[in-house]
VMD Tcl script that draws the C-alpha trace (Angstrom):
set ca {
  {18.48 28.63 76.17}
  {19.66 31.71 73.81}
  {20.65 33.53 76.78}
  {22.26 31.10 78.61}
  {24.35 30.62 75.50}
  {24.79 34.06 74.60}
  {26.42 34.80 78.23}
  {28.89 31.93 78.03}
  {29.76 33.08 74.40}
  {30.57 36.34 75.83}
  {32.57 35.11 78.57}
  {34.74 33.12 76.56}
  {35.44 35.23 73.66}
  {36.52 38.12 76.37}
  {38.91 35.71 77.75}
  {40.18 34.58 74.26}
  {40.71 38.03 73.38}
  {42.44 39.21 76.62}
  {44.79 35.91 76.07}
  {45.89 37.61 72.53}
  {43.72 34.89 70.67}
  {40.97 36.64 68.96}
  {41.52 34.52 66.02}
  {39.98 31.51 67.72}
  {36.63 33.49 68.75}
  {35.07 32.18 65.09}
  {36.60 28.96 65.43}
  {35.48 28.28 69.10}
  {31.68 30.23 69.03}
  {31.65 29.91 65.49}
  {32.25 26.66 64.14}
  {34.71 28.68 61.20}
  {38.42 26.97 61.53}
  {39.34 29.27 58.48}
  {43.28 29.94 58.71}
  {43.54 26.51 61.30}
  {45.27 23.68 59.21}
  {42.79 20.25 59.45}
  {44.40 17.72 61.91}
  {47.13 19.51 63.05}
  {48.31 20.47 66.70}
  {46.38 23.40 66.45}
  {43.35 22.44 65.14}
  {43.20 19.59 67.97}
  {43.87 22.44 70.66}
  {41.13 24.79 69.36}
  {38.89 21.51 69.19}
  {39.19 20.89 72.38}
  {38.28 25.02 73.57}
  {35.11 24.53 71.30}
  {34.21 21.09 72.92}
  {34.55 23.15 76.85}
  {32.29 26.10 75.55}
  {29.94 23.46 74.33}
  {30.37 21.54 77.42}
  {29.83 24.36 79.67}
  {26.34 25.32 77.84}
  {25.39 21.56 78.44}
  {26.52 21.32 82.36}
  {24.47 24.72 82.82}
  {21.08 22.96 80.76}
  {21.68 19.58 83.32}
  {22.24 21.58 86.08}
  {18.76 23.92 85.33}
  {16.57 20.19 84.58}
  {17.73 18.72 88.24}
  {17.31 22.25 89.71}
  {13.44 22.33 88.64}
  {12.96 19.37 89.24}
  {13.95 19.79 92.74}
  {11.62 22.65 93.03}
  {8.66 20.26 91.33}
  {8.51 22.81 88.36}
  {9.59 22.68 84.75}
  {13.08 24.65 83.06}
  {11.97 26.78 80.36}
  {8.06 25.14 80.28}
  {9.42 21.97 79.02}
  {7.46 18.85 79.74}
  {8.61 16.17 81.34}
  {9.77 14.28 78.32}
  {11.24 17.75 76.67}
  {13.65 17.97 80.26}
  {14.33 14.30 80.18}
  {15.44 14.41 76.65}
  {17.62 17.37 77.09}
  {19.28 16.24 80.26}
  {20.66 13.18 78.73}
  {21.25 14.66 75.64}
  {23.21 16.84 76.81}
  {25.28 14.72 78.60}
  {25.46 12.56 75.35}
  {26.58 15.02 73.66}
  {29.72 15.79 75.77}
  {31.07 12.57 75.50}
  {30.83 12.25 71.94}
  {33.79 15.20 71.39}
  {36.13 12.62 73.01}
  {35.06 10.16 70.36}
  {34.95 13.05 67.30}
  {38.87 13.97 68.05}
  {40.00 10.30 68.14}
  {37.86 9.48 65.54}
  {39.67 12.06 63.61}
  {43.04 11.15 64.92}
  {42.76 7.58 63.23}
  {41.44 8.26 59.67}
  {43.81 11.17 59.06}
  {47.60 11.93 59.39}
  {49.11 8.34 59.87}
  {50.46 5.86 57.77}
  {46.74 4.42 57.18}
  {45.78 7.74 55.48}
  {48.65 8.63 53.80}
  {48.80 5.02 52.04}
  {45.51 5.29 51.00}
  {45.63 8.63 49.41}
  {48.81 7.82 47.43}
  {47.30 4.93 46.31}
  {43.40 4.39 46.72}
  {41.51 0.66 46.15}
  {39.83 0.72 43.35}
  {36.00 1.48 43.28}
  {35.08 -2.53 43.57}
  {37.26 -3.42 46.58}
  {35.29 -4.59 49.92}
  {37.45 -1.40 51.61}
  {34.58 0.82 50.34}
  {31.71 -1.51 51.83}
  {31.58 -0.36 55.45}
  {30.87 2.74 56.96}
  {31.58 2.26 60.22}
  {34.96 0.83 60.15}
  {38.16 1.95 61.14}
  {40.67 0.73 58.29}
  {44.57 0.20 59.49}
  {47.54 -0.49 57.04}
  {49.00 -4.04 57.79}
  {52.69 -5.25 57.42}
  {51.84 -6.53 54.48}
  {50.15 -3.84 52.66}
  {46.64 -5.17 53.14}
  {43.88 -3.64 55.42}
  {42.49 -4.63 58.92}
  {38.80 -3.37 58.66}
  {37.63 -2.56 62.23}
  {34.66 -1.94 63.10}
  {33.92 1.39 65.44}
  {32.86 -0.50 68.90}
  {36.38 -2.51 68.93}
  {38.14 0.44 67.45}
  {36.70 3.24 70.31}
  {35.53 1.48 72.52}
  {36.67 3.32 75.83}
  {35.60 6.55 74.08}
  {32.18 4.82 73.18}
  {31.58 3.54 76.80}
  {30.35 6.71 78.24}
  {27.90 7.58 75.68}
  {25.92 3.81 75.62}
  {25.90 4.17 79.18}
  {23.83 7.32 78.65}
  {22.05 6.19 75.83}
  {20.59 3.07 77.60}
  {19.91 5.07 80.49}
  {17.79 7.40 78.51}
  {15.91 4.57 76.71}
  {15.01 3.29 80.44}
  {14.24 6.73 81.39}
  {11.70 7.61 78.49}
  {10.05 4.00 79.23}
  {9.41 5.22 82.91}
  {7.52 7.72 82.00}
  {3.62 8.74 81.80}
  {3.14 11.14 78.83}
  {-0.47 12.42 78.60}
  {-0.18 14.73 75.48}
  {-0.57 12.29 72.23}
  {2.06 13.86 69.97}
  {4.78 13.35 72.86}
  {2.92 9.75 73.59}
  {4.23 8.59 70.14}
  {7.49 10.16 70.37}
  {8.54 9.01 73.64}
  {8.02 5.73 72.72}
  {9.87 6.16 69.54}
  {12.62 7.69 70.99}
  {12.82 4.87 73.72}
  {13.34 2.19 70.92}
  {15.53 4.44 68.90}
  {18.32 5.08 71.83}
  {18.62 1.02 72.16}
  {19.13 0.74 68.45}
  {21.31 3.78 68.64}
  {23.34 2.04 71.44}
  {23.20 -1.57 69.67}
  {24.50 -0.20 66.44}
  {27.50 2.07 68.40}
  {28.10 -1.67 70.93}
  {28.23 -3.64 67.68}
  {31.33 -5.68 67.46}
  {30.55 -7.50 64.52}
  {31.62 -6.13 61.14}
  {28.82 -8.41 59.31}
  {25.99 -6.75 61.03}
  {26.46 -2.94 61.31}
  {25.26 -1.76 57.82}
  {21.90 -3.86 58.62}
  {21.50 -2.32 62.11}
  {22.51 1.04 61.37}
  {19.63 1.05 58.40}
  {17.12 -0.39 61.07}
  {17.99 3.08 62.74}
  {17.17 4.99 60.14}
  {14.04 3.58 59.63}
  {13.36 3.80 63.26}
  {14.21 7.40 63.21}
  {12.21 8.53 60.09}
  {9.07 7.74 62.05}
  {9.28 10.25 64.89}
  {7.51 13.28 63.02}
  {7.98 15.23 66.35}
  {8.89 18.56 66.60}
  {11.89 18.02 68.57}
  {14.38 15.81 66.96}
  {17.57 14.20 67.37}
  {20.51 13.83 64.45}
  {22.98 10.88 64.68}
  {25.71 9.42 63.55}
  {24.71 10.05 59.14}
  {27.34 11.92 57.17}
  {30.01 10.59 55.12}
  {32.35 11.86 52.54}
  {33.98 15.14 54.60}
  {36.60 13.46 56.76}
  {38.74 10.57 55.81}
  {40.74 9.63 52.67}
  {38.21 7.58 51.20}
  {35.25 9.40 51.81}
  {33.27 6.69 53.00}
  {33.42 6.47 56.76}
  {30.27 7.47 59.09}
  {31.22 10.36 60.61}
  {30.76 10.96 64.73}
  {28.16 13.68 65.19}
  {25.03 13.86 67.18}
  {22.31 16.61 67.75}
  {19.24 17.59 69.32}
  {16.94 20.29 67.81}
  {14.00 22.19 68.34}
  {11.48 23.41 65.55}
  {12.10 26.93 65.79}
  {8.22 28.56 66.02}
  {10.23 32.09 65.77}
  {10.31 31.07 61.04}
  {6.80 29.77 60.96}
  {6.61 31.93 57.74}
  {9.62 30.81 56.63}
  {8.58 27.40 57.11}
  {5.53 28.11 55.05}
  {7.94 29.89 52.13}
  {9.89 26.64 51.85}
  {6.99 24.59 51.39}
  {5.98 26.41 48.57}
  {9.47 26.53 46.68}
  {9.19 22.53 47.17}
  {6.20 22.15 45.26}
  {7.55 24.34 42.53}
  {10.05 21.88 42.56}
  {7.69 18.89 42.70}
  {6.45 20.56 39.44}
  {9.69 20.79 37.54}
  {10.54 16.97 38.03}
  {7.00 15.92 37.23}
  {7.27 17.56 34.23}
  {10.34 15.29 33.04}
  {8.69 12.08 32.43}
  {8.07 13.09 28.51}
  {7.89 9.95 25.57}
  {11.43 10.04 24.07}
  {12.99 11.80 27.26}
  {16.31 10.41 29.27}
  {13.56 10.86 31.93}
  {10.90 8.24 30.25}
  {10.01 6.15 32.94}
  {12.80 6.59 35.22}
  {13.31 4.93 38.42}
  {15.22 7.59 39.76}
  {12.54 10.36 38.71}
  {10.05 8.10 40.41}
  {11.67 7.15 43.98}
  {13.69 10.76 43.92}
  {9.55 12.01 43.46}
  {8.69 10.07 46.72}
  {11.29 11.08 48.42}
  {10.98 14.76 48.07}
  {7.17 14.83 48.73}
  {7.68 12.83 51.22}
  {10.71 15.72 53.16}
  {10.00 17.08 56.34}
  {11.90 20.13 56.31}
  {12.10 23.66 58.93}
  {14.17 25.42 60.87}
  {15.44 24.23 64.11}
  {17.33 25.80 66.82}
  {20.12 23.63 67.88}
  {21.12 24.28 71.93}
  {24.16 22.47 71.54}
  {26.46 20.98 69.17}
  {29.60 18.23 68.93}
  {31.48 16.01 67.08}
  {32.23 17.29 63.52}
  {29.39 20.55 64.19}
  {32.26 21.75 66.26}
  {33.97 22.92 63.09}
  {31.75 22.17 60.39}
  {28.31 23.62 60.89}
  {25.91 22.59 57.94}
  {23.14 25.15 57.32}
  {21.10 23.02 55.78}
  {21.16 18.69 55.91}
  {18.70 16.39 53.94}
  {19.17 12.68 55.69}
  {18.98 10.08 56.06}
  {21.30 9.23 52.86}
  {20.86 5.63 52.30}
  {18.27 5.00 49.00}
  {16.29 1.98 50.90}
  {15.67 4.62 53.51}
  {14.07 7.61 51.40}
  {12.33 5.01 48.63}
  {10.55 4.26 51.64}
  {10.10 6.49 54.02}
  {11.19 9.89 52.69}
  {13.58 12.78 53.93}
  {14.09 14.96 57.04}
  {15.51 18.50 56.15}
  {17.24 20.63 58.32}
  {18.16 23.89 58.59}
  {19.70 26.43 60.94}
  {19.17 29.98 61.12}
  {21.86 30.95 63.42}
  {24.81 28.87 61.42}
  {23.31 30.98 58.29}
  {23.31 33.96 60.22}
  {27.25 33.65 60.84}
  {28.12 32.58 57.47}
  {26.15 35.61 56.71}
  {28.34 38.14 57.98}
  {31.42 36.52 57.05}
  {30.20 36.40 53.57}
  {29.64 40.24 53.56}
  {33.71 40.83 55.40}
  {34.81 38.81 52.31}
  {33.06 40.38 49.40}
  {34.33 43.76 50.82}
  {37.72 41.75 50.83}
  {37.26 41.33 46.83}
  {34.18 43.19 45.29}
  {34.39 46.80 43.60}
  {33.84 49.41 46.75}
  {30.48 51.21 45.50}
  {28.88 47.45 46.10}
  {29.83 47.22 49.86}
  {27.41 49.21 51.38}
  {24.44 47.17 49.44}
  {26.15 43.44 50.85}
  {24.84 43.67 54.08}
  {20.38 44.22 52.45}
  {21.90 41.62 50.42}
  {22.88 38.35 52.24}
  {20.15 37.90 54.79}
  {19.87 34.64 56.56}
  {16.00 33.58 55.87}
  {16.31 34.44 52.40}
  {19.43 32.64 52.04}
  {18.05 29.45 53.70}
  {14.10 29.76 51.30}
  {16.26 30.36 48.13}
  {19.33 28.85 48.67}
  {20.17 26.24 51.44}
  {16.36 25.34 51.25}
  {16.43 24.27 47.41}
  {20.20 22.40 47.90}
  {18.23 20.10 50.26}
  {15.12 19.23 48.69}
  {17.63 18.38 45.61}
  {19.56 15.91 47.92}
  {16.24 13.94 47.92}
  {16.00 13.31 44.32}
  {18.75 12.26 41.82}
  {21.57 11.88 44.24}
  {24.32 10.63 42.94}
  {25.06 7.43 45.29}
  {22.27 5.95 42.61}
  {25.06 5.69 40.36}
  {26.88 3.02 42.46}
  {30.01 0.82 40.97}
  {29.36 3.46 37.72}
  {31.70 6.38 39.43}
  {34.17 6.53 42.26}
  {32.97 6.54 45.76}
  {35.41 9.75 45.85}
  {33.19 10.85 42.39}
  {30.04 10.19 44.40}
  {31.41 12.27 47.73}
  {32.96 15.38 45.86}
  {30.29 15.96 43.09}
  {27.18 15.03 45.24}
  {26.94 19.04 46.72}
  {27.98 20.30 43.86}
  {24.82 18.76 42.22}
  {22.78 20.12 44.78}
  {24.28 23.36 44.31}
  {23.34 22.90 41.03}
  {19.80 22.19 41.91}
  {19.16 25.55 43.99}
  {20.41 27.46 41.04}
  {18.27 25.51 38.57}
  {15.69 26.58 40.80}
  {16.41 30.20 41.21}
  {15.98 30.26 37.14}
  {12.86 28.53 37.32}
  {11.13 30.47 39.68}
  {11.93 33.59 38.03}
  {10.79 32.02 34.94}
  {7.44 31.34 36.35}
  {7.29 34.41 37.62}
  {7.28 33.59 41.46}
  {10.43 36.01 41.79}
  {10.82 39.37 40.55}
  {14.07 40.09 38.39}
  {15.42 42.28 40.99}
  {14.63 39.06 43.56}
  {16.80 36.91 41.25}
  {19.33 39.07 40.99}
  {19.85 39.65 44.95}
  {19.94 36.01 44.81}
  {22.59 35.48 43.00}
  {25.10 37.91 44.09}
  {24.04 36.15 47.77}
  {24.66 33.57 46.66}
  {27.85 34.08 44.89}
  {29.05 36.01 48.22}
  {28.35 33.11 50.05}
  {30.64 30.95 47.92}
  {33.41 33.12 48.72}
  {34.07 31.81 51.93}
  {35.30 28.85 49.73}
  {38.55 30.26 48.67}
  {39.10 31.34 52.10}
  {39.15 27.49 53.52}
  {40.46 26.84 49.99}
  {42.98 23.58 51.44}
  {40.29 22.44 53.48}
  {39.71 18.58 52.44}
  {36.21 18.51 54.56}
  {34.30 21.52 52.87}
  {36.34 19.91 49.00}
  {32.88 19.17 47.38}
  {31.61 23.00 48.45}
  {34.92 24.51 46.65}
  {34.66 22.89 43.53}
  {31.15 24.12 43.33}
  {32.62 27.60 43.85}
  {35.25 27.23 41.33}
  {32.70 25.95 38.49}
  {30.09 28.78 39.78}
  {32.94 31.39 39.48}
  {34.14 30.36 36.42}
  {30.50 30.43 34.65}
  {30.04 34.13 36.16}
  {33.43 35.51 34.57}
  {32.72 33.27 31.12}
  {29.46 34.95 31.01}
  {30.57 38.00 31.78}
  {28.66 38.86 35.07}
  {32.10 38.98 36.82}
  {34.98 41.25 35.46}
  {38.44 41.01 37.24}
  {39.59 44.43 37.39}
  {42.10 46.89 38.79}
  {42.29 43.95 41.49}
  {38.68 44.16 42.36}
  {35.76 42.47 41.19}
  {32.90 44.14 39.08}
  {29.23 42.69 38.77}
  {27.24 43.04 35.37}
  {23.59 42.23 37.14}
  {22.38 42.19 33.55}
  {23.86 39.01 32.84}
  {22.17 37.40 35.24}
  {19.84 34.64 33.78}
  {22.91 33.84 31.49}
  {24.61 32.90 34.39}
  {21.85 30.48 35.65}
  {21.09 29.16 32.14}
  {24.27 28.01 31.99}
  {24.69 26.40 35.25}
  {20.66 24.96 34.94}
  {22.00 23.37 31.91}
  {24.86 21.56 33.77}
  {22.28 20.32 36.27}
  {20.32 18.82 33.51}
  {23.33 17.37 31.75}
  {24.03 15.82 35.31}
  {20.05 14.26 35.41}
  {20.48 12.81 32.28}
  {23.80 11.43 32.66}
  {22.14 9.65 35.43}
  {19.45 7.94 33.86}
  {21.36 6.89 30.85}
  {23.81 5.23 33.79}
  {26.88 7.16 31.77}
  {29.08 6.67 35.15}
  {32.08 7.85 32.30}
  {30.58 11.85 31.68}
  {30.33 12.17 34.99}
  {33.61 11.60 36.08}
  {34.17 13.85 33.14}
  {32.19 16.30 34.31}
  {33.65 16.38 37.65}
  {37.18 16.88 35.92}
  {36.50 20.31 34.16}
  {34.40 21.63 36.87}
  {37.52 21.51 39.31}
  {39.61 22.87 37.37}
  {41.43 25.97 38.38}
  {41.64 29.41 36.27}
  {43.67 32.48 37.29}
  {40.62 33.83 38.59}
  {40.85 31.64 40.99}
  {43.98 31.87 41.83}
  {43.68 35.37 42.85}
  {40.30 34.46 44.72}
  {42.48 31.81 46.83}
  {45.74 34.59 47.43}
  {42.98 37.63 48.36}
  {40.91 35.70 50.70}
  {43.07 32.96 52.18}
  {43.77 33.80 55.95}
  {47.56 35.35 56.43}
}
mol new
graphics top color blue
foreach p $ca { graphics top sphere $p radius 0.5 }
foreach p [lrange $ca 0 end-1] q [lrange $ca 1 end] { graphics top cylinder $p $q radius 0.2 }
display resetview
């Protein structure tokens, strides 16, 4: 399936080139929209080339299924259930980038949105209460809350065709293997709920069926898995809406050792929160310590390989994802985390063009040892999960601002994979030279923040990048000079102190249910410096 996508990449980035467009190669093969203003003509247009790339990698997979099964043989070795799966996935997935750009269409750039942001409900109103709603400004002033199956429903009709005829496809068949016994099954009862919950009509009911999902999905421990409809916060005003997004993935057998490595950084995690529950602590006794605990044992986390993508992935690729994100979910059943190598692998080698962009020449040659996908995903995507899991932030309910809740909730996690860096350096898992490649990844990585610096979808990433930056030039492990940066490596572990203190300002603020410091909190860390400044002017696309 690499090479099949590989050639089409190819293709299509010759012909965007010979059109005079190189520009859109990133955004169309790369999911990276950097320089492509959100919801404008534009980023519609280039939307709509990355949905036909996808689309033609999908056509090609449903083409290869019927052509085997012709023959009576498999494509690519799959079973049975693996070819029936990806058939009708991928034909799910092709209709969903219809719904994704009218999705986007009506919670951004229209009266609706533009009311809402000049003057948002405040954090008790019902508006905030449904997350699969479409909300549309009235004569009046007042809101018509619409729910998604009324809202889209000719966009929606394709895809529960599909679904359903999936589910009745996966009950046909005879599975002999065990592991794919339980998950066909599974999956067969999963696509009707999945269908049920996008067919719903009824505003009352969705939040109930859409858990039952979850629930439904957290018990398919099989290696190939499916990702629907889960994130909020990234795309409309009030950060609240489910997002349209759907993907199948593969455990990738190629990281089986870096699998292994991120099981091990879990359980020195598993350590550090265990250790909190201390007589006289914030921690004493905390509910939050104790379900977050559960949770995070309780992650299923690797590295999958992801043959196709739509909806939001299109221009928004996470590296990493811990879901599902509703509490009653993970106090029960746990987490699954994701991550994918080849989405690290791009951010990568963007990460090294913009730190030639801004760091002192005699550290370019060293960027490229330094960023390297794996280790970014063990050390740092891999640790941002496993910290969604525990102490997230949508604990704190009516205490903060759903907006609060959306824009400081990665930040947090940020927080957590540097916490984590600190700690396993102080328990000697890590080397000091280790922990010092990590952070000047990591703060490489970041920079690609101040390149989509006006982006409202990737807002919770950049004000972790403008708090991050700001500790490293405080501390002293970044000097702005000559108009070029300069790294003191020796400051290091001041830079982490510092930030691991935040994150345990942030657990504690938690558990004392101070909704007040955190909003606080969220204030100074956003705020902008002129180091900043010239971050935003040297990096931002021309």
């Amino acid at each position: 399936m690499r090479a099949i996508d590989a050639a089409i990449s190819a293709q299509i980035q010759a012909i965007l080139t010979q059109a005079g467009c190189p520009n859109y190669v990133n955004a169309v093969l790369y999911s990276n929209f950097s320089g492509i203003t959100e919801f404008s003509t534009e980023f519609y247009d280039v939307l709509a080339l990355a949905s036909a790339k996808q689309a033609a990698v999908e056509n090609y997979l449903c083409r290869a299924v019927e052509r085997a099964r012709e023959g009576g043989s498999r494509f690519c070795q799959f079973s049975e259930f693996e070819g029936t799966m990806l058939y009708h996935c991928a034909r799910i997935s092709q209709a969903y980038n219809g719904y994704y750009a009218a999705w986007c269409r009506a919670v951004q750039n229209n009266a609706t949105s533009a009311a809402l942001t000049a003057s948002p409900p405040p954090k008790e109103s019902p508006l905030y209460q449904n997350h699969y709603t479409i909300l549309q400004l009235q004569p009046d002033g007042s809101y018509a809350d619409i729910p998604y199956a009324v809202h889209f429903e000719a966009e929606l009709s394709p895809i529960l065709a599909e679904m359903r005829a999936l589910a009745q496809a996966l009950r046909g068949l005879t599975v002999e293997d065990a592991q794919e016994a339980l998950a066909c099954t599974g999956y067969a009862a999963y696509f009707d709920q999945y269908a049920q919950c996008l067919g719903c009509k009824d505003a009352g009911q969705l939040e109930a069926l859409w858990e039952e999902l979850d629930m439904l999905w957290m018990d398919i421990r099989s290696p190939l898995q499916i990702v629907h409809c889960i994130e909020y916060g990234y795309g409309d005003p009030l950060r609240i809406k489910v997002i349209p997004d759907f993907s199948m993935r593969f455990l990738d057998e190629a990281y089986s050792h870096a699998n292994e490595s991120l099981k091990s950084v879990q359980g020195h995690m598993m350590q550090y929160f265990s250790s909190l529950d201390q007589p006289g602590s914030p921690h004493e006794k905390s509910v939050l310590l104790k379900n977050g605990l559960f949770a995070l044992k309780n992650s299923m986390a690797g590295i999958y390989y992801l043959p196709f993508c739509c909806g939001m992935s299109l221009h928004f690729r996470f590296s990493g994802q811990s879901i599902p994100n509703r509490n009653s979910v993970k106090e029960r059943k746990g987490v699954k985390i994701f991550f994918d190598a080849e989405s690290t692998k791009i951010r990568s080698l963007a990460a090294v063009e913009l730190g030639r962009k801004v760091f002192e020449e005699g550290l370019h040659k060293e960027l490229p040892g330094k960023i390297e996908a794996v280790r970014t995903i063990v050390y740092h995507v891999g640790p941002h999960e496993f910290g969604h899991a525990i102490y997230g932030l949508s604990n704190m309910g009516s205490l903060i601002r759903s907006a609060t809740e959306s824009l400081l909730e990665e930040p947090r996690a940020n927080l957590t994979s540097l916490h984590t860096m600190r700690l396993l350096r102080e328990k000697g898992v890590v080397s000091q030279q280790e922990v010092e490649d990590m952070l000047l990844s990591y703060v490489c990585v970041d920079l690609r923040r101040f390149a989509s610096f006006s982006s409202n979808a990737t807002r919770p990433y950049t004000i972790s990048a403008i708090d991050t930056y700001k500790v490293c030039q405080k501390t002293g492990y970044l000097t702005l000079r000559d108009e070029r940066l300069w790294v003191d490596r020796s400051k290091t572990m001041d830079v982490l102190t510092e930030l691991s203190q935040k994150f345990e300002r942030i657990l504690q603020y938690e558990d004392m249910k101070n909704g007040e410091a955190i909003e606080a909190l969220l204030g100074e860390m956003q705020q902008e410096t002129p180091l900043i400044s010239w971050l935003v002017s040297s990096l931002s696309p021309k």
